[in-house]
VOMIKE-264456 format. One line per field, with one value per residue (C-alpha): residue number from 1; residue in one letter; x, y, z. Coordinates in nm, 2 decimals, decimal comma. Layout:
! VOMIKE-264456
nr	c(NUM / ...) .
rest	c(a / ...) .
c1	c(X / ...) .
c2	c(Y / ...) .
c3	c(Z / ...) .
***
This chain:
! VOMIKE-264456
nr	c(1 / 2 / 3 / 4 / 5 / 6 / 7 / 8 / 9 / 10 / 11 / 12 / 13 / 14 / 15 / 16 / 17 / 18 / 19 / 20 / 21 / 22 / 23 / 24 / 25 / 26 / 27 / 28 / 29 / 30 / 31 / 32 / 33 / 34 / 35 / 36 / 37 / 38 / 39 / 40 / 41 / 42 / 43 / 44 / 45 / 46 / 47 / 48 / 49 / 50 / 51 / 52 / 53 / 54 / 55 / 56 / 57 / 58 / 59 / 60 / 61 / 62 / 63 / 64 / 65 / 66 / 67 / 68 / 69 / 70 / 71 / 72 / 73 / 74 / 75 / 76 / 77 / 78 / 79 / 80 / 81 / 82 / 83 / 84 / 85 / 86 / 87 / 88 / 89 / 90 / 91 / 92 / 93 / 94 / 95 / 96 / 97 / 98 / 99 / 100 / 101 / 102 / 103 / 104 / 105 / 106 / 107 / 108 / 109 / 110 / 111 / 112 / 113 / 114 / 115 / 116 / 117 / 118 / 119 / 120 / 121 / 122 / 123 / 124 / 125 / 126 / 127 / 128 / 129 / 130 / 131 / 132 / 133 / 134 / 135 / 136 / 137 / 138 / 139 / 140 / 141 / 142 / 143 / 144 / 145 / 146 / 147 / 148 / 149 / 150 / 151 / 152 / 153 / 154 / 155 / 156 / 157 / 158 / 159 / 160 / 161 / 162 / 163 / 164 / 165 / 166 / 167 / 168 / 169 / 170 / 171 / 172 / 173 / 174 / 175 / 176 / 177 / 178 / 179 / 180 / 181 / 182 / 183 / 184 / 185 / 186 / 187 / 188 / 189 / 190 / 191 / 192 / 193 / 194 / 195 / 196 / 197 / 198 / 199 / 200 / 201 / 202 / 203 / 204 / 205 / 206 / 207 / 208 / 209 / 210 / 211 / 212 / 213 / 214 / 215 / 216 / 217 / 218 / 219 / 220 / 221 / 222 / 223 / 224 / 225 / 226 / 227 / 228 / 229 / 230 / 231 / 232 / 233 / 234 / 235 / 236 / 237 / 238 / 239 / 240 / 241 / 242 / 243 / 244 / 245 / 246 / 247 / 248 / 249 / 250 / 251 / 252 / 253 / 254 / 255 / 256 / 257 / 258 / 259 / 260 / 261 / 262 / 263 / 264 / 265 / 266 / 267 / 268 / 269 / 270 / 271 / 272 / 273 / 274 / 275 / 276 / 277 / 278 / 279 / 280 / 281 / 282 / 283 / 284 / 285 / 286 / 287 / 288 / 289 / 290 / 291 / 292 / 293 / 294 / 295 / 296 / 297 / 298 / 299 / 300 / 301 / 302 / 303 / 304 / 305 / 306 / 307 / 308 / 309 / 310 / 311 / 312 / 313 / 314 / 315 / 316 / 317 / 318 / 319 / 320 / 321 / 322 / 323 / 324 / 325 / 326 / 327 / 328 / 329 / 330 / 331 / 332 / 333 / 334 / 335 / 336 / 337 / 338 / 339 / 340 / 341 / 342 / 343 / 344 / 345 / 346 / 347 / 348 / 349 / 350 / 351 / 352 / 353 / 354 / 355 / 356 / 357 / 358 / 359 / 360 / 361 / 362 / 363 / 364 / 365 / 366 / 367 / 368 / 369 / 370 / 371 / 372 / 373 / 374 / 375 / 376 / 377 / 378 / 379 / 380 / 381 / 382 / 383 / 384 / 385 / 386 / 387 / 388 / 389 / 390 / 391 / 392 / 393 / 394 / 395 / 396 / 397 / 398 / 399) .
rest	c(x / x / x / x / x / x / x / x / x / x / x / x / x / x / x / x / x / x / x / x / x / x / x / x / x / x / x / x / x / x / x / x / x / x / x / x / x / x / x / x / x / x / x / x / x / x / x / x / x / x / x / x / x / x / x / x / x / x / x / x / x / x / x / x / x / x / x / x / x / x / x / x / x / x / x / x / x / x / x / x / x / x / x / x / x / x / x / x / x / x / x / x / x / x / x / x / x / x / x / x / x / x / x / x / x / x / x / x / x / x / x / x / x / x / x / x / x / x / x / x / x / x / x / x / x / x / x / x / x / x / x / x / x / x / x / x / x / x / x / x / x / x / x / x / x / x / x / x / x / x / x / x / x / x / x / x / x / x / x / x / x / x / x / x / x / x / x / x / x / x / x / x / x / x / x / x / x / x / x / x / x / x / x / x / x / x / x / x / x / x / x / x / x / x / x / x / x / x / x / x / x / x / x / x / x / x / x / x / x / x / x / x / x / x / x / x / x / x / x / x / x / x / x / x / x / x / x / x / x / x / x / x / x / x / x / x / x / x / x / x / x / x / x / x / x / x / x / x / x / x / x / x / x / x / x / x / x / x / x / x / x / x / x / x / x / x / x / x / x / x / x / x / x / x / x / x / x / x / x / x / x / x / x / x / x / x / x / x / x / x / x / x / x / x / x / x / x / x / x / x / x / x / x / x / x / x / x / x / x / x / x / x / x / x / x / x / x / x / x / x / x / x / x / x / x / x / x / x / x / x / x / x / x / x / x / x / x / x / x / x / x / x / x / x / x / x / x / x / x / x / x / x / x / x / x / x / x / x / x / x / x / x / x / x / x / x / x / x / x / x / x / x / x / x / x / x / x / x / x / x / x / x / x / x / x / x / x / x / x / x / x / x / x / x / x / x / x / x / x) .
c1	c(16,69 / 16,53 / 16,59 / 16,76 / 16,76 / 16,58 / 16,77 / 16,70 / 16,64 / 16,83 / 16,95 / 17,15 / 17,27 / 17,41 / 17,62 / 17,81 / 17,83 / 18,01 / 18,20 / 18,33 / 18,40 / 18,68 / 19,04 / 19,11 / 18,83 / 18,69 / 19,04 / 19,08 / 18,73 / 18,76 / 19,13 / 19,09 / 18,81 / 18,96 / 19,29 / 19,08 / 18,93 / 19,26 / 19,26 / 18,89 / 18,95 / 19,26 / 19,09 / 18,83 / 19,09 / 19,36 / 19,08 / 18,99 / 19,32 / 19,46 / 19,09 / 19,01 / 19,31 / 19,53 / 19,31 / 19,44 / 19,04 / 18,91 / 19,10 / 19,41 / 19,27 / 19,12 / 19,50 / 19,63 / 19,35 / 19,38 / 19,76 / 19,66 / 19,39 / 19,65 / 19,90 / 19,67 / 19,55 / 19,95 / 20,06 / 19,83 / 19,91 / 20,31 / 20,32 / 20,06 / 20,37 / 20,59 / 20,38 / 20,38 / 20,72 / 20,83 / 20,55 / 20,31 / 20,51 / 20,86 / 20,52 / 20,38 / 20,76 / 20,78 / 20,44 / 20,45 / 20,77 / 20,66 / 20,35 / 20,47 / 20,72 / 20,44 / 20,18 / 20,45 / 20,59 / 20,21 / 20,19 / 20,53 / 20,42 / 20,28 / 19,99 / 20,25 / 20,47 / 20,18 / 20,11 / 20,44 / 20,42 / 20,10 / 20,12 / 20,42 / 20,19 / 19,95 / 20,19 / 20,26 / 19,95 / 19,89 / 19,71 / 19,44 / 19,17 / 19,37 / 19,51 / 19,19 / 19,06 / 19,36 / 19,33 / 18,97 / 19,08 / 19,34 / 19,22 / 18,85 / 18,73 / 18,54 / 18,20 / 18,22 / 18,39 / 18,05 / 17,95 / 18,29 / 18,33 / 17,95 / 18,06 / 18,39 / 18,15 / 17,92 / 18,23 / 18,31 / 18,02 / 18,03 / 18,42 / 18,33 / 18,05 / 18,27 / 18,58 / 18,54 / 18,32 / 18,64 / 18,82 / 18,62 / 18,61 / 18,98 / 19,04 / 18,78 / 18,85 / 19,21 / 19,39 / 19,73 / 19,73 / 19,52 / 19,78 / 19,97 / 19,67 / 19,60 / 19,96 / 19,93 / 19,64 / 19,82 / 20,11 / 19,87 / 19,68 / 20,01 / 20,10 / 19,79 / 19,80 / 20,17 / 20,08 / 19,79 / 20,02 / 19,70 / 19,77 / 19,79 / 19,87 / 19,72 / 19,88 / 20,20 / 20,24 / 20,56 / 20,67 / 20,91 / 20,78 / 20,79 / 20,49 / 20,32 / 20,33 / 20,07 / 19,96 / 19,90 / 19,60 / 19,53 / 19,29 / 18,97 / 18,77 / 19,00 / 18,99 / 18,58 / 18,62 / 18,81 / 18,56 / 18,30 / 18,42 / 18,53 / 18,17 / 18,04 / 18,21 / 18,15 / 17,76 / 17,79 / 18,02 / 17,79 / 17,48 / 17,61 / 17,70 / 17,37 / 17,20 / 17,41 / 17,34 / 16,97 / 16,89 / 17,11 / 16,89 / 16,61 / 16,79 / 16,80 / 17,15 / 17,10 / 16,90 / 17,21 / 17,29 / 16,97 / 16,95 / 17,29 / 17,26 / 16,92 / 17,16 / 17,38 / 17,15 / 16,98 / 17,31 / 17,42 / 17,05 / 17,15 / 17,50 / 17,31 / 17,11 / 17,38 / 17,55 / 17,30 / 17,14 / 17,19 / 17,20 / 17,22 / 17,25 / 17,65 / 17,85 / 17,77 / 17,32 / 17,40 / 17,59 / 17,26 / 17,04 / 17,25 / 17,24 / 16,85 / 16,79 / 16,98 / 16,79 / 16,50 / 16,70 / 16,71 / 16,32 / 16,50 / 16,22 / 16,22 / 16,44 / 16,21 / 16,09 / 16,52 / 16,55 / 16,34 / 16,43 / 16,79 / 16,71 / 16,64 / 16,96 / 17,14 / 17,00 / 17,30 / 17,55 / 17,71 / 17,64 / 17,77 / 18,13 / 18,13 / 18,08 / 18,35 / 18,59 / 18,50 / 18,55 / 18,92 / 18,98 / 18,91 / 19,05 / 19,37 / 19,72 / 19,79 / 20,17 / 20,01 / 19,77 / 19,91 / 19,91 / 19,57 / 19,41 / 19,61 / 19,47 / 19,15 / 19,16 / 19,33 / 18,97 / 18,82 / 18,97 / 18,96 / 18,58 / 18,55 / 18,81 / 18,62 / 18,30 / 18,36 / 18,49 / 18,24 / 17,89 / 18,00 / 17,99 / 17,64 / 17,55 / 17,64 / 17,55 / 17,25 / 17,09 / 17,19 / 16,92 / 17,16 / 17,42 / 17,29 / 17,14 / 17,45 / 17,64 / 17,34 / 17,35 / 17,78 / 17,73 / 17,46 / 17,73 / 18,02 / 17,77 / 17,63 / 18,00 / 18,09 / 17,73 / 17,87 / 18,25 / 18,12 / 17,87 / 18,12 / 18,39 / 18,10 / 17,98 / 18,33 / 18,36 / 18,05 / 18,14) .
c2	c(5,03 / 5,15 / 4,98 / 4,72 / 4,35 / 4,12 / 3,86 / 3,57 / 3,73 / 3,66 / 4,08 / 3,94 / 3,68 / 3,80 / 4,08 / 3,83 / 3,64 / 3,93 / 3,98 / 3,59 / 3,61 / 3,83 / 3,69 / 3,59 / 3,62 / 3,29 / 3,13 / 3,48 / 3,42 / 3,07 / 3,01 / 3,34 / 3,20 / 2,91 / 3,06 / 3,30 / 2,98 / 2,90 / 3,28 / 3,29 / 2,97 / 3,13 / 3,33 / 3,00 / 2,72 / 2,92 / 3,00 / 2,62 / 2,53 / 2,74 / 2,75 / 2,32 / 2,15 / 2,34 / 2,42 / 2,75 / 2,89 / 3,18 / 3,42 / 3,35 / 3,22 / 3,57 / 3,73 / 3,47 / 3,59 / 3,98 / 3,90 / 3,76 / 4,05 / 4,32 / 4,18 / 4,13 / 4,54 / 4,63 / 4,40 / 4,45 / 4,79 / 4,69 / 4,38 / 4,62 / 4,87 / 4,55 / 4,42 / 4,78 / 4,77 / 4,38 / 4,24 / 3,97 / 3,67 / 3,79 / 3,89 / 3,53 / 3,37 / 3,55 / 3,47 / 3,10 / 3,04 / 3,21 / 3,04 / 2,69 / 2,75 / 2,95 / 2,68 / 2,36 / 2,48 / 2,59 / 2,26 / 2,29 / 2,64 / 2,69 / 2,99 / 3,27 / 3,18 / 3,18 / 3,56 / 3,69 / 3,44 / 3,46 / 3,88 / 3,81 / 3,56 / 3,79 / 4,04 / 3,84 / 3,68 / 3,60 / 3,90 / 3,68 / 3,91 / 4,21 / 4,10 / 3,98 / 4,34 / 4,48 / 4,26 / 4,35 / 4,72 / 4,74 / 4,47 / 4,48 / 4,77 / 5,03 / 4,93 / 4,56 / 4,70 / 4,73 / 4,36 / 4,25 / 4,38 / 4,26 / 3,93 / 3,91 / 4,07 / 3,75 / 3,52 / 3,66 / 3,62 / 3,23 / 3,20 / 3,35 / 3,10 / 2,82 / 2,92 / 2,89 / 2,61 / 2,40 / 2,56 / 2,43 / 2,06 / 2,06 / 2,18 / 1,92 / 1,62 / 1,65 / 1,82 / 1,69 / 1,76 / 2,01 / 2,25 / 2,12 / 2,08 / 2,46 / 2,48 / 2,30 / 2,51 / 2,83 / 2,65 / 2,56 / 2,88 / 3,06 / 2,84 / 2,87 / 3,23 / 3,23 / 3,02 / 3,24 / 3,54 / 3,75 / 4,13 / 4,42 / 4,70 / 4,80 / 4,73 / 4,92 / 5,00 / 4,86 / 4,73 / 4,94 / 5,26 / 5,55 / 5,55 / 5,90 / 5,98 / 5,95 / 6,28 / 6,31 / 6,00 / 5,96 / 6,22 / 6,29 / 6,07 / 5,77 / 5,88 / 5,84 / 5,52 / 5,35 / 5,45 / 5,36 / 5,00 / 5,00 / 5,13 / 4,86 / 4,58 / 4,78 / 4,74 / 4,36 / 4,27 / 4,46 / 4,31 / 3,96 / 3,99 / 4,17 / 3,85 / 3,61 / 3,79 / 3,80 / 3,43 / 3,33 / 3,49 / 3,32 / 2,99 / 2,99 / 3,00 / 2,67 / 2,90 / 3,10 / 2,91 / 2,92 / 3,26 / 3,36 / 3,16 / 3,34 / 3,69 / 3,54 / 3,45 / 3,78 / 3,97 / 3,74 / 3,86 / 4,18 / 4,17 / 4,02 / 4,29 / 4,56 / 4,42 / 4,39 / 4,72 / 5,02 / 5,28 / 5,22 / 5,44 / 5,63 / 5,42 / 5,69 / 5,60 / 5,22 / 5,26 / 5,45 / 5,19 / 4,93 / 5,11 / 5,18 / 4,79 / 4,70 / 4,88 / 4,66 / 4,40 / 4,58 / 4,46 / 4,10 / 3,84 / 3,50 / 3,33 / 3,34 / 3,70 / 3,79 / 3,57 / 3,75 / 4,09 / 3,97 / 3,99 / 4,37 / 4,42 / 4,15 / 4,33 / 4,57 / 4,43 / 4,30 / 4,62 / 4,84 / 4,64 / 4,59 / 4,97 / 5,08 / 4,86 / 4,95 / 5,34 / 5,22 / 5,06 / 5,34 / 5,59 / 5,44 / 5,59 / 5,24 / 5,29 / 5,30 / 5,03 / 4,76 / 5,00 / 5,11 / 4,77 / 4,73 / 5,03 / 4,87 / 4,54 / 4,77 / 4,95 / 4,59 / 4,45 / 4,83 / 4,82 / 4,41 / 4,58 / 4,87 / 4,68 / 4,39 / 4,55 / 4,83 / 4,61 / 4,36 / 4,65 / 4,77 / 4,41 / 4,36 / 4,74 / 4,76 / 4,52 / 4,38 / 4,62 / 4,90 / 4,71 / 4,75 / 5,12 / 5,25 / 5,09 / 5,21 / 5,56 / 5,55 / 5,44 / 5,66 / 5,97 / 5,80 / 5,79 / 6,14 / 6,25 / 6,06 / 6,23 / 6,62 / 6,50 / 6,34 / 6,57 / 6,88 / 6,70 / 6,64 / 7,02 / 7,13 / 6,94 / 7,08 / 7,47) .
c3	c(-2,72 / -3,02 / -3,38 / -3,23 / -3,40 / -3,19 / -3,01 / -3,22 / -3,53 / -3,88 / -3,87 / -3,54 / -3,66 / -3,92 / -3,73 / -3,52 / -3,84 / -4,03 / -3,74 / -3,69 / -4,05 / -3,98 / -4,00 / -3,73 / -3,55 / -3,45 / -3,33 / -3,15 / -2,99 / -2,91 / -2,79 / -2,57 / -2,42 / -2,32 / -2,19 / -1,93 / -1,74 / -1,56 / -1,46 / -1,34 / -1,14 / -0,97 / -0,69 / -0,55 / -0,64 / -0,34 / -0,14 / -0,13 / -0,12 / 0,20 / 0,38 / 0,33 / 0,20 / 0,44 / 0,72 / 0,80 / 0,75 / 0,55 / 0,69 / 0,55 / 0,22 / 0,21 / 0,20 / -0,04 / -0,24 / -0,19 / -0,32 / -0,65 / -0,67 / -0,57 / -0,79 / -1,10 / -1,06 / -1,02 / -1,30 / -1,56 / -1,71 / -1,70 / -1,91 / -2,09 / -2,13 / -2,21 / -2,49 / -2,62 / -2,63 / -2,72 / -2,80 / -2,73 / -2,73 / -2,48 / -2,23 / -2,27 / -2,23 / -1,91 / -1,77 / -1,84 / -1,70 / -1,39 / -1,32 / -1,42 / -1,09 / -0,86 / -0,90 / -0,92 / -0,54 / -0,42 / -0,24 / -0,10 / 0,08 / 0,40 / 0,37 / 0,53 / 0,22 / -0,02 / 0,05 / -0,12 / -0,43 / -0,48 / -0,55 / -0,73 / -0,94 / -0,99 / -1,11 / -1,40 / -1,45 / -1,83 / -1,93 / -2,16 / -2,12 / -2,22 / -2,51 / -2,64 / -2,58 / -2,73 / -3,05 / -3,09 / -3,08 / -3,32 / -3,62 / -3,59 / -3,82 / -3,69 / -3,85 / -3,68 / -3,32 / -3,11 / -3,20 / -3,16 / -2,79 / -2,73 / -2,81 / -2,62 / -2,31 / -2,36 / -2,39 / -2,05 / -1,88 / -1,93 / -1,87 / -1,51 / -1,51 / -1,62 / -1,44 / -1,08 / -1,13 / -1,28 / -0,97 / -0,74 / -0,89 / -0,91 / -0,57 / -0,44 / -0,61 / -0,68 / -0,33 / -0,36 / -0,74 / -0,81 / -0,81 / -1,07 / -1,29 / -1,27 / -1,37 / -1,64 / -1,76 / -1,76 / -1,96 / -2,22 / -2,22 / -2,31 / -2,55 / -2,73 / -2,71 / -2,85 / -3,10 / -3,22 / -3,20 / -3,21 / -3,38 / -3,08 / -3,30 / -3,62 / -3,94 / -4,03 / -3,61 / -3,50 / -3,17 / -2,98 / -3,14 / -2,86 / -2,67 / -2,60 / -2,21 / -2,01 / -1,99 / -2,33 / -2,36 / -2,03 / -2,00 / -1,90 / -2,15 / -2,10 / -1,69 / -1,69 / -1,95 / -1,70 / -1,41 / -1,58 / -1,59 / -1,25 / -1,13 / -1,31 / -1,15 / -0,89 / -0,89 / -1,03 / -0,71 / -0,44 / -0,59 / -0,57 / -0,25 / -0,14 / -0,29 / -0,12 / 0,24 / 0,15 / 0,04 / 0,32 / 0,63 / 0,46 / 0,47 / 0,07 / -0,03 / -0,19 / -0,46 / -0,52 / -0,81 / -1,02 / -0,92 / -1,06 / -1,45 / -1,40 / -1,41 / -1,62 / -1,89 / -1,91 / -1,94 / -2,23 / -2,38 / -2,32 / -2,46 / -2,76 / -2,83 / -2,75 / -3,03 / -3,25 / -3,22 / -3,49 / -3,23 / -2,88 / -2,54 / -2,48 / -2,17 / -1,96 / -2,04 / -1,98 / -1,67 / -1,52 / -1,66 / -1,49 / -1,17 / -1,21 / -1,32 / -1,00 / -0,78 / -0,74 / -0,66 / -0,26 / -0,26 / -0,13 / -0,06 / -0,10 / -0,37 / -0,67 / -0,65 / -0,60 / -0,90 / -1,10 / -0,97 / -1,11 / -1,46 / -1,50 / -1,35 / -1,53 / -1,88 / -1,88 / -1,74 / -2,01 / -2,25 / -1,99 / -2,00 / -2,37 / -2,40 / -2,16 / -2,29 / -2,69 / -2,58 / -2,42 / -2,71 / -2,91 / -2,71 / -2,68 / -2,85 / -3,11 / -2,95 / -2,57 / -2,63 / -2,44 / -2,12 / -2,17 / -2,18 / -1,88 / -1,70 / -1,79 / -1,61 / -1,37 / -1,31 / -1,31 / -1,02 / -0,83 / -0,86 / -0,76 / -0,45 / -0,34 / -0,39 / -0,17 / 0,20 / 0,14 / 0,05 / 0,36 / 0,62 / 0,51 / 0,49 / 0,88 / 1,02 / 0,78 / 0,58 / 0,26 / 0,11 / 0,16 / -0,05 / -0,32 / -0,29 / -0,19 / -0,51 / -0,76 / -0,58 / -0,66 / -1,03 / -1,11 / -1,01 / -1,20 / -1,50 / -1,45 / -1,45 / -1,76 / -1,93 / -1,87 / -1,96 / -2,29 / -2,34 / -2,32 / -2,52 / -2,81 / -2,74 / -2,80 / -3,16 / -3,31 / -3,19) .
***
């Protein structure tokens, strides 16, 4: 990335200081970090839960899991429409109330009960992550946008570091309760966020203005936005599991963990600079460098060398999502918003979806080598895609 401020230098620092100096900012920052842990600890606190504190084995804490995914992707572009239309704080009312009673009668269900309550949970899962996106995109000014999605990209990095870490500990150490901790989490997460009643439309936009139809936005720039994220995830959800696979045949998977700060560090470096930089690649260029940065990662070999071989494809990870999300942001209708940050998490947990049953089987039929080739070879067409759509739509403007 050409002209770009180094990493630690004062021209970086001062762009995420402009940008934190921004009403509203900082609060924004830190209270929406802190109110997508309880959602990032979902998925590993149930699967503990049903597969160890119940028994009932991985299977079934796989479809308790596949509930809350499936209900998250169908949910998320709904209270999307319903913020568009109400407003933040009715959606927050609603989603409190509902997962104060889902996770207060979790240890009163048997795992056949669990699968129905725990889509409906998803379905109205605090949206935290898309309202932060949504309040970037309609009160950060144009000028500050790319640092301020950089930063929320970075911010999400460690909450999925942090996350299922606390999940874990809760699930271990606190089985009887544990449940009602998480629930107690969520309560105060909403709260929070109600209480910070963070802007989701631009100034002088009002709640329960018309939205455009769908037809009208959703087109094919939004349509290779979204599948740009979703390819990302995509790549990010085959390779972990490709890694997993490999340190585990060489009786490594202790190593897992150093290896995976290791990719979580250099995408915070990358997200960083992303932010930082004066000019920097279109989605459609960082999506290919992700894919291409990935690619070594099929070399395998023993945990240091996979380690290493982690932090090319950890570089643009998190400017691929900052960049995808920025161009939702900006290509979103300010009355359709809500739905289009919701179509957005949407592609998030598609990609995590499509990524996971397709990298196992070339993990067990192939090798875990072909994990990852085969995800690199599908994101490098999504992003060779979103290059001629992009190109054509900036070709049109200057005929």
């Amino acid at each position: 990335m050409a002209d770009t401020a180094v990493g630690g230098s004062p021209g970086a620092l001062a762009t995420y200081r402009a940008v934190l100096r921004l009403p509203g900012l900082t609060p924004l920052v830190g209270i929406g970090f802190a109110a997508r842990l309880p959602v990032t600890a979902v998925g590993v606190f149930l699967t503990l839960h049903v597969a160890v504190g119940m028994d009932r084995g991985f299977a079934a804490a796989g479809l308790v899991g596949g509930a809350v995914t499936a209900g998250v992707a169908l949910g998320a572009p709904l209270l999307g429409r319903l913020i568009d239309r109400h407003g933040l704080r009715p959606v927050l009312l609603l989603c409190g109330v509902v997962q104060a009673v889902f996770w207060a009668v979790v240890p009163l269900l048997g795992a056949t009960a669990l699968v129905p309550a725990a889509l409906v949970a998803g379905l109205l899962m605090p949206p935290a992550f898309s309202i932060v996106r949504q309040s970037l995109a309609a009160s950060v000014p144009a000028g500050h946008q790319r640092p301020a999605f950089a930063l929320d990209a970075m911010s999400v990095e460690v909450t999925y570091a942090v996350g299922p870490a606390l999940g874990t500990l809760v699930a271990l150490t606190l089985p009887g309760s544990g449940p009602w901790v998480v629930g107690a989490a969520f309560v105060l997460a909403v709260a929070a966020l109600a209480v910070l009643d963070p802007p989701v439309r631009p100034p002088g936009v009002a709640h329960g203005e018309r939205p455009p139809r769908l037809r009208a936005w959703l087109r094919s720039p939004m349509l290779v936005a979204l599948a740009s994220t979703g390819a990302a995830i995509l790549m990010l959800t085959a390779t972990e599991l490709a890694v997993v696979a490999m340190l585990t045949a060489r009786d490594e998977t202790a190593w897992f963990a150093l290896a995976n700060t290791v990719w979580c560090a250099a995408s915070l470096l990358g997200g960083w600079i992303y932010g930082a930089a004066r000019r920097t690649p279109p989605t459609a260029g960082l999506l290919a460098l992700l894919a291409v940065g990935s690619l070594p990662v099929a070399l395998g070999g023993p945990w240091w060398t996979i380690t290493l071989l982690l932090v090319p494809a950890g570089a643009f990870c998190a400017p691929a999502l900052a960049a995808a999300a920025e161009t939702v942001g900006r290509l979103a209708p300010d009355a359709a918003r809500g739905v289009a940050t919701g179509l957005h998490s949407s592609a998030l947990m598609v990609g995590a979806t499509i990524a996971s049953p397709l990298a196992g089987v070339l993990i067990e039929t192939v090798a875990p080598w072909a994990a990852v080739v085969v995800a690199a070879l599908l994101v490098l067409g999504v992003a060779g895609v979103a290059a001629a759509v992009t190109g054509t739509r900036a070709g049109s403007r200057t005929r």
